[in-house]
C-alpha positions as CSV (number, residue, x, y, z in Angstrom):
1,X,18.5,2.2,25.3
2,X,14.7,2.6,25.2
3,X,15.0,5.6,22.8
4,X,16.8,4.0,20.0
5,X,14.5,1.7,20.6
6,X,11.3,3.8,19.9
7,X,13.1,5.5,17.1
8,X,13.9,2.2,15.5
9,X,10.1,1.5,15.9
10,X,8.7,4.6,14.1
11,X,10.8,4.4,11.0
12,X,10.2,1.1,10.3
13,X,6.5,2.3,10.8
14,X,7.0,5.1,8.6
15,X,9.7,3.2,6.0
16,X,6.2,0.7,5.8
17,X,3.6,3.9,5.0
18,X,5.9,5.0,2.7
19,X,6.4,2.0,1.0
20,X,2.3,1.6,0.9
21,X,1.5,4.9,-0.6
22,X,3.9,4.4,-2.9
23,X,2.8,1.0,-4.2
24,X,-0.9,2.9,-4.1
25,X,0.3,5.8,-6.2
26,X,2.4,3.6,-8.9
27,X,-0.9,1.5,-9.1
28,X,-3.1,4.6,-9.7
29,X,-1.0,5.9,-13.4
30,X,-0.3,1.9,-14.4
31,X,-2.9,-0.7,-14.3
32,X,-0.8,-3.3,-15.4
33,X,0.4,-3.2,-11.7
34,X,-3.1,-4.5,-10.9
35,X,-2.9,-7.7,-12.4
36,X,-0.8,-9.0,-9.8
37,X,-2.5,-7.4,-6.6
38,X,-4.9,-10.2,-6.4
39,X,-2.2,-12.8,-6.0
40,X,0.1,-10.8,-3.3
41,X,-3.2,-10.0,-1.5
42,X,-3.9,-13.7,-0.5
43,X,-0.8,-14.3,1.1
44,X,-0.8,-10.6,2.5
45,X,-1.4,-10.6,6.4
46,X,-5.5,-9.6,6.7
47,X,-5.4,-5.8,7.4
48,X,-3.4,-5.5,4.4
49,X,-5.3,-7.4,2.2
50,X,-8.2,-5.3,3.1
51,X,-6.8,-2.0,2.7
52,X,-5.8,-3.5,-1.0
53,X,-9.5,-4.2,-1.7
54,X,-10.6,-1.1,-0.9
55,X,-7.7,0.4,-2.7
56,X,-8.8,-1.6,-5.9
57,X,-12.6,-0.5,-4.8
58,X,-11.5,2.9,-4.8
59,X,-8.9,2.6,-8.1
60,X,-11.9,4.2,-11.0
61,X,-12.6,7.3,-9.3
62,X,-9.0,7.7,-8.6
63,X,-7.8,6.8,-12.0
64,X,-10.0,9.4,-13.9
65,X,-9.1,12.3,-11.6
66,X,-5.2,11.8,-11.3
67,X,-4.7,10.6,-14.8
């Protein structure tokens, strides 16, 4: 069915978001986590690799408010 289908569809989409503000808000209280980002984000598809360098742009401000 076309349903199951679409249903399928949107929780992998949302199991992926998940997964990707996750990652972002483990990597915001451990900066250790940082030292391999620049080597997953070379073999990371393009968007994703440029959603991590503005994640790692963004990562001072975020770190002295959170933590």
């Amino acid at each position: 069915h076309s349903g199951t289908y679409v249903y399928a569809y949107f929780s992998f989409i949302f199991g992926f978001f998940l997964f990707l503000l996750l990652s972002f808000f483990l990597s915001l209280c451990s900066p250790y986590l940082l030292v391999f980002a620049p080597k997953t984000t070379k073999t990371a598809p393009r968007p994703f690799r440029r959603t991590m360098f503005s994640v790692r742009q963004l990562l001072p401000y975020t770190q002295m408010s959170t933590c």
